[in-house]
N, C-alpha and C positions, 0 to 999 in steps of 0.2 A: 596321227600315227607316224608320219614321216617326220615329223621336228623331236617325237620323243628317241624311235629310232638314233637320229643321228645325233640328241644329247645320250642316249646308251653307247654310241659309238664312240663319245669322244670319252667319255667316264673310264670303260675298255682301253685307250689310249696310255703309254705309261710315260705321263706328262708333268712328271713331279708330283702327283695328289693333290695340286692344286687348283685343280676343276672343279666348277660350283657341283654341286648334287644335283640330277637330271631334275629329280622335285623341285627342285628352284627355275629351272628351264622351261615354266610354265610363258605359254601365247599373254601377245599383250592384247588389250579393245581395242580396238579403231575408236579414231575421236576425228573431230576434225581437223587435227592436224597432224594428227600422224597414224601411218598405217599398223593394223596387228603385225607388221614384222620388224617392226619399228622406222619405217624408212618414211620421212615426211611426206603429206599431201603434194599432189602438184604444184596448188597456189602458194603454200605455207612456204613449197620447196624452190619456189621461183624468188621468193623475200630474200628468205636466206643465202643464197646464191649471189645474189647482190653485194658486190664488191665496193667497200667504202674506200677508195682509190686516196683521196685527199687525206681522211683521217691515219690509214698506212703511211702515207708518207710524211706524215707529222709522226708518224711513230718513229720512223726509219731515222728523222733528223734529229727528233730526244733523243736517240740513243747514244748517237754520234754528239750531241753538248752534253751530253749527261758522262760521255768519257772525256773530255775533256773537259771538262769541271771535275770531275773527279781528283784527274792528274793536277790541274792546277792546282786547284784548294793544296794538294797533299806537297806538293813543290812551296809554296807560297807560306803554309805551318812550318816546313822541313824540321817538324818530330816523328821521331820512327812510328811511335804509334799511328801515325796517319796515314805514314807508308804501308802498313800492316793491314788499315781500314781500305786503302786503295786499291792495293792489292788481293784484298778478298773482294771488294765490290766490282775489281775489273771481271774477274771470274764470272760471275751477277751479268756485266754487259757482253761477255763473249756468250751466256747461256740465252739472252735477248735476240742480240746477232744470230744465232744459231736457230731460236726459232722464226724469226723473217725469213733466212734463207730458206729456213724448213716453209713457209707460208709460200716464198716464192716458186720453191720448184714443184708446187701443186699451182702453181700461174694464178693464185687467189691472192697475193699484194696488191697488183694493182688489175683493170680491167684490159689493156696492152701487155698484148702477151711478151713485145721487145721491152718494153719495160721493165716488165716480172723478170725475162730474160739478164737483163741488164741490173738493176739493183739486185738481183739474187746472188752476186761479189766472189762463188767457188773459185773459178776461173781468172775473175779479175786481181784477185791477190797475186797467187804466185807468174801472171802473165806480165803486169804492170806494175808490182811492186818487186816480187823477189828478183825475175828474171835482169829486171833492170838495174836494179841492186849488186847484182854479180855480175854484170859486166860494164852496159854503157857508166854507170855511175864511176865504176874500177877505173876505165878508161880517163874519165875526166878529171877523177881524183890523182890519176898518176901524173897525168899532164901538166894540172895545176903544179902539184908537190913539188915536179922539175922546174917549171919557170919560178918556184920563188926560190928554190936555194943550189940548184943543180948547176956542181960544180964553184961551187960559193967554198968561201974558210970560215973558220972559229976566229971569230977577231971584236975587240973590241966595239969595231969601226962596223955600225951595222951595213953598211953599201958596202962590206966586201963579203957580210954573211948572208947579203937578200939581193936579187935582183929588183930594177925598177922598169913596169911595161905601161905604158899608155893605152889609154884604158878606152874601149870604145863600145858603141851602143852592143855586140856582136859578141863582145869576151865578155860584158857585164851581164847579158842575157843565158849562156848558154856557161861558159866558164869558170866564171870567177863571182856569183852573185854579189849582193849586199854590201858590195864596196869590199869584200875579201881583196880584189886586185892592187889595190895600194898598199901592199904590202910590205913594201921598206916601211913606208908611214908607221904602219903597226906597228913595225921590230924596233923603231925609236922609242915609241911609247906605248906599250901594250894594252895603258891604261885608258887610252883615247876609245869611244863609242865608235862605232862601223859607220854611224850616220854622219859623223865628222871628218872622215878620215880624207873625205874629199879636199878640204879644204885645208886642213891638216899638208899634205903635200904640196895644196901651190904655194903655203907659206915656209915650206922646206926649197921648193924652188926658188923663191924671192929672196931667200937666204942664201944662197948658191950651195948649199948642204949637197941638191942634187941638182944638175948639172945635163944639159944636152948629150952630152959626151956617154952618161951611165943610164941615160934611159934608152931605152927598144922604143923602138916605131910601135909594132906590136907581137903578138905574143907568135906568131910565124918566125920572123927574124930572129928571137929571142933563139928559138927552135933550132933554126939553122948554125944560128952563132956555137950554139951549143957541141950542135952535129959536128961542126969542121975546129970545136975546142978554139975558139977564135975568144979574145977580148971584146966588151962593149966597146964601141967608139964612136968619136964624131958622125961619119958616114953612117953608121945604125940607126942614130938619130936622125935622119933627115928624109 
Protein backbone atom coordinates (compact mmCIF):
# COMPACT_ATOMS: atom_id res chain seq x y z
CA UNK A 1 0.00 0.00 0.00
CA UNK A 2 2.68 2.36 1.00
CA UNK A 3 5.03 2.03 -2.37
CA UNK A 4 1.75 2.32 -4.47
CA UNK A 5 0.59 5.48 -2.58
CA UNK A 6 3.82 7.23 -3.16
CA UNK A 7 4.12 6.09 -7.03
CA UNK A 8 0.23 7.91 -7.03
CA UNK A 9 1.98 10.59 -5.28
CA UNK A 10 4.64 11.10 -7.62
CA UNK A 11 2.31 10.52 -10.91
CA UNK A 12 0.04 13.74 -9.00
CA UNK A 13 3.36 15.56 -9.24
CA UNK A 14 3.60 18.04 -12.28
CA UNK A 15 6.90 16.71 -13.44
CA UNK A 16 6.89 16.95 -17.09
CA UNK A 17 4.55 13.64 -17.73
CA UNK A 18 7.61 12.05 -17.65
CA UNK A 19 6.91 9.53 -14.89
CA UNK A 20 6.63 5.91 -15.59
CA UNK A 21 2.80 4.90 -14.88
CA UNK A 22 2.39 3.82 -11.06
CA UNK A 23 1.53 0.17 -13.03
CA UNK A 24 5.03 -0.16 -13.98
CA UNK A 25 5.97 0.69 -10.18
CA UNK A 26 5.35 -2.66 -9.33
CA UNK A 27 7.84 -4.56 -6.05
CA UNK A 28 10.67 -6.41 -7.12
CA UNK A 29 11.60 -10.51 -5.52
CA UNK A 30 14.15 -10.73 -3.34
CA UNK A 31 16.93 -13.11 -4.64
CA UNK A 32 20.06 -13.44 -3.29
CA UNK A 33 21.37 -10.64 -4.03
CA UNK A 34 19.47 -8.14 -4.09
CA UNK A 35 16.54 -7.02 -1.91
CA UNK A 36 12.72 -6.34 -3.05
CA UNK A 37 13.53 -2.66 -2.79
CA UNK A 38 16.32 -3.20 -4.88
CA UNK A 39 19.20 -2.25 -2.55
CA UNK A 40 21.92 -5.34 -2.58
CA UNK A 41 22.38 -8.09 -0.10
CA UNK A 42 24.93 -7.42 2.66
CA UNK A 43 27.49 -9.98 1.29
CA UNK A 44 26.64 -9.16 -2.57
CA UNK A 45 26.84 -5.37 -1.10
CA UNK A 46 30.18 -5.78 0.73
CA UNK A 47 31.92 -7.12 -3.08
CA UNK A 48 30.67 -4.46 -4.64
CA UNK A 49 31.78 -1.84 -2.34
CA UNK A 50 35.16 -3.08 -2.93
CA UNK A 51 37.33 -0.45 -4.45
CA UNK A 52 39.84 -1.58 -7.26
CA UNK A 53 42.35 1.09 -6.19
CA UNK A 54 45.24 0.01 -8.77
CA UNK A 55 42.78 -0.66 -11.79
CA UNK A 56 41.42 3.47 -11.08
CA UNK A 57 44.62 4.54 -11.17
CA UNK A 58 45.62 2.80 -14.42
CA UNK A 59 42.48 4.47 -15.54
CA UNK A 60 43.43 7.92 -14.08
CA UNK A 61 46.96 7.62 -16.15
CA UNK A 62 45.21 6.34 -19.66
CA UNK A 63 43.56 9.21 -19.64
CA UNK A 64 46.16 11.69 -19.01
CA UNK A 65 48.57 9.39 -22.23
CA UNK A 66 45.55 9.13 -24.04
CA UNK A 67 45.57 13.28 -24.19
CA UNK A 68 48.68 13.55 -24.92
CA UNK A 69 48.75 11.21 -27.61
CA UNK A 70 46.00 12.77 -28.80
CA UNK A 71 47.62 16.27 -29.05
CA UNK A 72 50.74 14.62 -30.40
CA UNK A 73 49.59 12.42 -33.16
CA UNK A 74 47.41 15.80 -34.19
CA UNK A 75 50.73 18.22 -33.90
CA UNK A 76 52.90 15.67 -35.68
CA UNK A 77 50.00 15.08 -39.11
CA UNK A 78 49.57 19.05 -38.69
CA UNK A 79 46.33 18.53 -41.22
CA UNK A 80 43.38 20.52 -39.99
CA UNK A 81 41.29 17.47 -40.13
CA UNK A 82 43.32 16.06 -37.16
CA UNK A 83 42.97 19.19 -35.45
CA UNK A 84 39.11 18.94 -35.83
CA UNK A 85 39.61 14.86 -34.64
CA UNK A 86 41.54 16.19 -31.51
CA UNK A 87 39.67 18.60 -30.73
CA UNK A 88 36.33 16.64 -30.63
CA UNK A 89 38.15 13.58 -28.89
CA UNK A 90 39.71 16.31 -26.24
CA UNK A 91 35.87 16.88 -25.47
CA UNK A 92 35.70 12.70 -25.11
CA UNK A 93 38.73 13.23 -22.24
CA UNK A 94 37.37 16.19 -20.37
CA UNK A 95 33.94 13.99 -20.18
CA UNK A 96 36.47 10.94 -18.83
CA UNK A 97 38.02 13.49 -16.42
CA UNK A 98 34.83 14.53 -15.31
CA UNK A 99 33.53 11.42 -14.55
CA UNK A 100 36.84 10.40 -12.00
CA UNK A 101 36.34 13.52 -10.45
CA UNK A 102 32.75 12.60 -10.28
CA UNK A 103 34.00 8.88 -8.84
CA UNK A 104 36.29 10.69 -6.56
CA UNK A 105 34.15 13.05 -4.71
CA UNK A 106 31.83 9.84 -3.65
CA UNK A 107 35.89 8.77 -2.21
CA UNK A 108 35.23 5.41 -4.51
CA UNK A 109 38.60 6.05 -6.77
CA UNK A 110 40.63 4.87 -4.58
CA UNK A 111 40.42 3.11 -0.94
CA UNK A 112 42.49 6.40 0.76
CA UNK A 113 40.15 8.87 1.38
CA UNK A 114 43.54 11.80 0.80
CA UNK A 115 43.99 10.03 -2.12
CA UNK A 116 40.41 10.32 -3.48
CA UNK A 117 40.82 13.68 -1.90
CA UNK A 118 43.85 14.56 -3.87
CA UNK A 119 43.50 13.04 -7.58
CA UNK A 120 39.92 14.23 -7.43
CA UNK A 121 42.04 17.74 -9.27
CA UNK A 122 38.55 20.48 -8.66
CA UNK A 123 40.75 22.51 -6.53
CA UNK A 124 43.98 21.50 -7.82
CA UNK A 125 43.47 23.42 -11.12
CA UNK A 126 42.66 26.79 -10.55
CA UNK A 127 45.01 26.60 -7.04
CA UNK A 128 48.16 25.31 -8.88
CA UNK A 129 47.68 25.89 -12.33
CA UNK A 130 45.56 29.09 -12.93
CA UNK A 131 46.54 31.01 -9.70
CA UNK A 132 50.08 30.60 -10.53
CA UNK A 133 49.64 31.21 -14.08
CA UNK A 134 48.56 34.91 -13.22
CA UNK A 135 50.84 35.80 -11.14
CA UNK A 136 54.20 33.91 -9.84
CA UNK A 137 54.56 32.83 -13.67
CA UNK A 138 53.75 36.91 -14.57
CA UNK A 139 56.39 37.77 -12.24
CA UNK A 140 59.07 35.60 -13.71
CA UNK A 141 58.12 36.21 -17.22
CA UNK A 142 58.55 39.99 -16.62
CA UNK A 143 61.83 39.58 -15.09
CA UNK A 144 63.27 37.38 -17.58
CA UNK A 145 61.78 39.73 -20.50
CA UNK A 146 63.92 42.65 -18.72
CA UNK A 147 67.25 40.93 -18.41
CA UNK A 148 67.39 39.96 -21.94
CA UNK A 149 66.59 43.23 -23.66
CA UNK A 150 65.57 45.93 -21.08
CA UNK A 151 67.03 48.99 -22.00
CA UNK A 152 68.81 47.30 -25.04
CA UNK A 153 68.54 49.20 -29.02
CA UNK A 154 67.50 48.05 -32.60
CA UNK A 155 70.92 47.40 -33.92
CA UNK A 156 72.37 45.26 -36.18
CA UNK A 157 74.95 44.49 -33.60
CA UNK A 158 72.96 41.86 -31.45
CA UNK A 159 75.05 42.70 -27.83
CA UNK A 160 73.54 45.99 -28.02
CA UNK A 161 69.86 44.55 -28.62
CA UNK A 162 70.27 41.47 -25.92
CA UNK A 163 71.94 41.34 -22.80
CA UNK A 164 74.56 38.54 -21.78
CA UNK A 165 74.14 37.03 -17.89
CA UNK A 166 76.08 34.10 -16.54
CA UNK A 167 74.21 31.44 -15.96
CA UNK A 168 74.05 29.63 -12.76
CA UNK A 169 72.62 26.40 -11.17
CA UNK A 170 69.87 29.09 -9.36
CA UNK A 171 68.68 31.36 -12.61
CA UNK A 172 68.68 27.98 -14.74
CA UNK A 173 66.37 26.28 -12.20
CA UNK A 174 63.88 28.77 -11.18
CA UNK A 175 64.37 31.68 -14.15
CA UNK A 176 65.55 31.09 -17.29
CA UNK A 177 64.98 27.04 -17.86
CA UNK A 178 66.16 24.91 -20.91
CA UNK A 179 69.15 27.10 -21.55
CA UNK A 180 66.64 30.18 -22.54
CA UNK A 181 69.46 32.23 -20.44
CA UNK A 182 71.93 32.49 -23.30
CA UNK A 183 70.25 34.49 -24.87
CA UNK A 184 72.63 36.79 -26.93
CA UNK A 185 73.56 33.16 -28.21
CA UNK A 186 70.05 32.85 -29.52
CA UNK A 187 69.63 36.42 -31.10
CA UNK A 188 73.03 35.46 -33.13
CA UNK A 189 71.42 32.43 -34.37
CA UNK A 190 67.97 31.72 -33.73
CA UNK A 191 68.40 28.68 -35.55
CA UNK A 192 70.69 27.09 -33.04
CA UNK A 193 68.77 24.02 -30.61
CA UNK A 194 68.27 25.16 -26.79
CA UNK A 195 70.40 22.12 -26.19
CA UNK A 196 73.44 23.64 -27.87
CA UNK A 197 73.24 26.99 -26.91
CA UNK A 198 75.67 26.18 -24.06
CA UNK A 199 78.24 25.66 -25.99
CA UNK A 200 77.24 27.90 -28.67
CA UNK A 201 78.39 30.87 -26.35
CA UNK A 202 81.79 29.67 -24.98
CA UNK A 203 82.70 29.58 -28.66
CA UNK A 204 81.30 33.28 -28.90
CA UNK A 205 83.47 33.88 -26.03
CA UNK A 206 86.80 32.22 -27.51
CA UNK A 207 85.98 34.50 -30.26
CA UNK A 208 85.90 37.55 -28.13
CA UNK A 209 82.42 38.25 -29.87
CA UNK A 210 81.44 38.48 -26.04
CA UNK A 211 83.83 39.83 -23.82
CA UNK A 212 84.13 40.12 -19.69
CA UNK A 213 83.27 43.59 -19.99
CA UNK A 214 79.33 42.86 -21.64
CA UNK A 215 78.64 39.99 -19.44
CA UNK A 216 76.74 40.36 -15.65
CA UNK A 217 78.07 38.37 -12.94
CA UNK A 218 74.44 37.32 -12.68
CA UNK A 219 70.97 38.25 -13.22
CA UNK A 220 70.89 40.51 -9.61
CA UNK A 221 73.66 42.83 -10.91
CA UNK A 222 72.13 42.88 -14.34
CA UNK A 223 69.03 44.29 -12.05
CA UNK A 224 70.76 46.78 -10.36
CA UNK A 225 72.65 47.91 -13.44
CA UNK A 226 69.48 48.33 -14.92
CA UNK A 227 67.81 50.31 -11.79
CA UNK A 228 70.81 53.03 -11.42
CA UNK A 229 70.64 53.06 -15.98
CA UNK A 230 74.25 52.22 -15.52
CA UNK A 231 76.39 50.62 -18.60
CA UNK A 232 77.68 46.72 -18.49
CA UNK A 233 81.47 46.94 -17.55
CA UNK A 234 84.48 45.51 -16.57
CA UNK A 235 83.74 45.57 -12.75
CA UNK A 236 80.17 43.87 -13.44
CA UNK A 237 81.99 41.21 -14.67
CA UNK A 238 84.09 40.25 -11.81
Amino acid sequence: MDHMAHASALASRPLGGMVPDPALLTPAHETELVRADGRPQPAFREQLRKIPSWRNAWSVVSVWLQAALILGLAVWWGNPAGYVVAFLLMGRTQAQLASLMHESAHRLLFSGRRLNDFVGYWWLYPVFWLLPFLTVWRVINRLRSIAEHGGMDASPDRRATTHTVRQSWWSRTVLVPFNIGWHLAHHVDAGISMRHLPRYHRALCDAGYVTPELEYHDYRALWRALRRGTRASAAQST
